[in-house]
N, C-alpha and C positions, 0 to 999 in steps of 0.2 A: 504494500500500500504506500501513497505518498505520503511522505512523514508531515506533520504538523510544524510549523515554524520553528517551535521551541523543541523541536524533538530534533532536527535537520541540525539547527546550531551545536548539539551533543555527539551527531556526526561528524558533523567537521572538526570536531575538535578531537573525536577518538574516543570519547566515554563512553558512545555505545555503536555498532556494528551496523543493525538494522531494525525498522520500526515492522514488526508481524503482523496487529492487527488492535485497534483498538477494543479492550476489554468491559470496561462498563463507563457511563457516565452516571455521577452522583450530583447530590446537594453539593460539596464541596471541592471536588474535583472531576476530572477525567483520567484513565487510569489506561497506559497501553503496556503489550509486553513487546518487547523487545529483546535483541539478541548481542551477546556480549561476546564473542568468543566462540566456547560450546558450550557456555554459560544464557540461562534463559532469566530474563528481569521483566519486573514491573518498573512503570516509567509514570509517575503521577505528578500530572501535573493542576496545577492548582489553581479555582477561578477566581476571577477581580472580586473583591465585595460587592458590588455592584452586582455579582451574578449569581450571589452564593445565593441559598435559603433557608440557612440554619439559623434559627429562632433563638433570643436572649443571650445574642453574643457576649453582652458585657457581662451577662453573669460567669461566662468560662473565661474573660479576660480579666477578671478583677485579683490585684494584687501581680499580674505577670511584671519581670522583670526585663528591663530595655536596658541597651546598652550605655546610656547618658542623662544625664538629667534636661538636656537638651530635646533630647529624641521625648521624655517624659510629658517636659512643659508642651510641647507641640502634640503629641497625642489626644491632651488634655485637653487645648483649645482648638482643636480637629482643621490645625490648618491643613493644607497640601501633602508636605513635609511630614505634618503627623500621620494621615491617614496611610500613609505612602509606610511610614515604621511601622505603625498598628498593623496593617497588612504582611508586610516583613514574618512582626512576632507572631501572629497567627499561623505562618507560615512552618517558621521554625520550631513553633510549641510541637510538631507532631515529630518533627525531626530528636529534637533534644529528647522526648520520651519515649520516641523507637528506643535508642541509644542508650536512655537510663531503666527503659524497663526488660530489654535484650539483654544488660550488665546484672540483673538481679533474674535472672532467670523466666523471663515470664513469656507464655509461648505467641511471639509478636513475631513477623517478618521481619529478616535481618536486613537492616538499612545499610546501602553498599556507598552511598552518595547524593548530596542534596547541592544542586547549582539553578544560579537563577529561575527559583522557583518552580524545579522541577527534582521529585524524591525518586531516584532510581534504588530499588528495594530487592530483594526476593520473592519471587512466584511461590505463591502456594499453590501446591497441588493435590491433584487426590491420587489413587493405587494406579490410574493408567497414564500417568504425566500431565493429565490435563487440569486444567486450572481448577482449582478446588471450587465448589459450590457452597451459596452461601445458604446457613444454616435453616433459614426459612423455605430454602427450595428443597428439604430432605424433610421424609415424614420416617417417625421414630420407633425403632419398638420402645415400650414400657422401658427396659434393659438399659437401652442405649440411650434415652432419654435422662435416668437416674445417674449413669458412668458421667455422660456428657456436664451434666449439671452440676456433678460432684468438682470435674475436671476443671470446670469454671468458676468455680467459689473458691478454690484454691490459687486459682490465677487471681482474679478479684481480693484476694488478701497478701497473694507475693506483690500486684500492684500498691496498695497501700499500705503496706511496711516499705516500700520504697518512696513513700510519700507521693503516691497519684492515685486521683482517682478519677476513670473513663471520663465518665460524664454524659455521654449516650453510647453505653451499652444495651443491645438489642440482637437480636435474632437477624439483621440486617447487614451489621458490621460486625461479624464471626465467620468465620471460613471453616469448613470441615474438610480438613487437608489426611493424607494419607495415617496418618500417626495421630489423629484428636483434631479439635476444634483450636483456631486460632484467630485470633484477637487482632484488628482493623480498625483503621480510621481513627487515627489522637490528635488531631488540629486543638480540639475542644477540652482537651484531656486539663486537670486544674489540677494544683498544689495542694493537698489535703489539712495541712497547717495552715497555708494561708488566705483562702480561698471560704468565705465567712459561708457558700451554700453549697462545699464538700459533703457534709453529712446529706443535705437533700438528694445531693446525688449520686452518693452512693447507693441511697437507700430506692430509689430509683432503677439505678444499671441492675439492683437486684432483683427486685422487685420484678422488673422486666425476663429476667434469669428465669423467675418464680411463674410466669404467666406462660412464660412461652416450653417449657419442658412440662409445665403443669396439664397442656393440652395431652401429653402421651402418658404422662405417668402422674395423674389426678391427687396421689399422696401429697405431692412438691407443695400444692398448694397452700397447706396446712402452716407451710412453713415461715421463719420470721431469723433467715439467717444475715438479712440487714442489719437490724438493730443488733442482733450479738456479736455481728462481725464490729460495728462502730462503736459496741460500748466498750470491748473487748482494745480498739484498736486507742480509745480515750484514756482507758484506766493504762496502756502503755506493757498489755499482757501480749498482741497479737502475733503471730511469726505464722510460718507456713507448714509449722509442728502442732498447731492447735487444732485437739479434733471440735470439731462442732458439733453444736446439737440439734439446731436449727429453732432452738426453743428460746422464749425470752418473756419476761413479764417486765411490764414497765410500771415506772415508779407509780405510785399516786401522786397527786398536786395539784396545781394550778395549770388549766390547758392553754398550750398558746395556741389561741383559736386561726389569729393570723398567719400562721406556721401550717398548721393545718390544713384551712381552705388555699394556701398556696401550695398544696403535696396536690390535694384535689385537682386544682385546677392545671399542674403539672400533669395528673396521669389523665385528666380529661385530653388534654393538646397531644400527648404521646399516642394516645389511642386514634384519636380522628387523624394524626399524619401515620400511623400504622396502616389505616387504611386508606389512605390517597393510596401511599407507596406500594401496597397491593395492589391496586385496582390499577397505576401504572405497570404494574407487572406481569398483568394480562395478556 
């Protein structure tokens, strides 16, 4: 195929060989594979804000680190120059946490290099080389719904002992590659220290975990290993050695009602874009 502008400039330069075929287009990018050698990569490249569709940006960019207090003050007053950095760190948030959640074990494609806004990665694949399918497009035994689930609340607490947490994890951005399911898409991914609606969304990517394995193996439901996984990760016990129980009672007290109808109205918008993105995938 003829390569895309951004993809042509990576040939001439020799970072990558040839452009195969473009793979999917999303919310926040476009993603081709391309060939390295006898090396097979993914080649993602990233769209203007202008073109994205990913909803309550500022809440996954709050508290991100920029490289100057220059670059900061201009973000901040959304000149040119700012929007132009904001864009940047948006950019690099998925690079930096390939890199830091690859270093801590966590099952993410390996990022091989990231140039003018374009992430060349590792292919996942499934048993006959071909590009792995994503998790919503596979229906599960009971079985392999439970293994799968378990497999992902494990990664879900190696990522936050590394200090991230996803931030839209879903059945949409998980890949079922040869060897288990693997983990997609961190533009959005937030600092669980610093990031003041980490807990919402942790409790969220699982909860999601919980709905979506819950259709084949109807037990999963029952379960509340968000909050054990967050209190667990608060009190400063969490590592990837804790078994779970999936069980948790919450305190009594005073309800913060506002905290609440904002979960609500999170799982409302999560669900109605659950099913746009089906019904595009008709």
């Amino acid at each position: 195929m003829k390569p895309p502008a951004r993809l042509q400039t990576l040939i001439e330069e020799g970072l990558i060989d040839t452009v195969v075929r473009q793979l999917m287009s999303g919310k926040e990018a476009t993603v081709y594979v391309v060939r390295r050698g006898d090396e097979t990569w993914c080649a993602k490249i990233y769209k203007a804000a202008t073109e994205r569709s990913f909803r309550q940006a500022v809440d996954y960019t709050e508290n991100r680190k920029v490289k100057n207090s220059r670059q900061a003050r201009a973000m901040a007053k959304g000149t040119r120059f700012g929007r132009e950095a904001a864009e940047a760190a948006w950019q690099s948030a998925e690079v930096d946490a390939l890199y830091r959640l690859a270093g801590a074990g966590v099952r993410v494609p390996k990022p091989h290099n990231f140039i003018e806004g374009v992430l060349l990665m590792e292919l996942v694949t499934d048993a006959k080389g071909d590009a792995a399918p994503r998790l919503n497009d596979v229906v599960l035994e009971p079985e392999q719904a439970r293994t799968h689930h378990a497999t992902l609340l494990l990664e879900v607490v190696r990522m936050l002992c590394a200090g991230v947490v996803h931030g839209d994890l879903s059945e949409f951005n998980i890949l079922l590659g040869v060897d288990g399911p693997v983990i997609i898409d961190l533009p959005q991914a937030v600092d669980a220290a610093g990031n003041q609606h980490a807990q919402r969304m942790l409790l969220r990517d699982v909860n999601n975990l919980r709905s979506f394995f819950g259709q084949f193996a109807p037990e999963l439901l029952q379960t509340h290993y968000g909050h054990e996984i967050w209190d667990l990760y608060q009190r400063g016990l969490l590592s990837p050695e804790v078994e779970l129980s999936g069980r948790f009672e919450h305190k009594r007290g005073a309800v913060n009602v506002s905290g609440v109808l904002r979960e609500i109205g999170d799982a409302q918008a999560e669900e109605t874009a659950r099913r746009v993105r089906m019904q595009l995938l008709r």
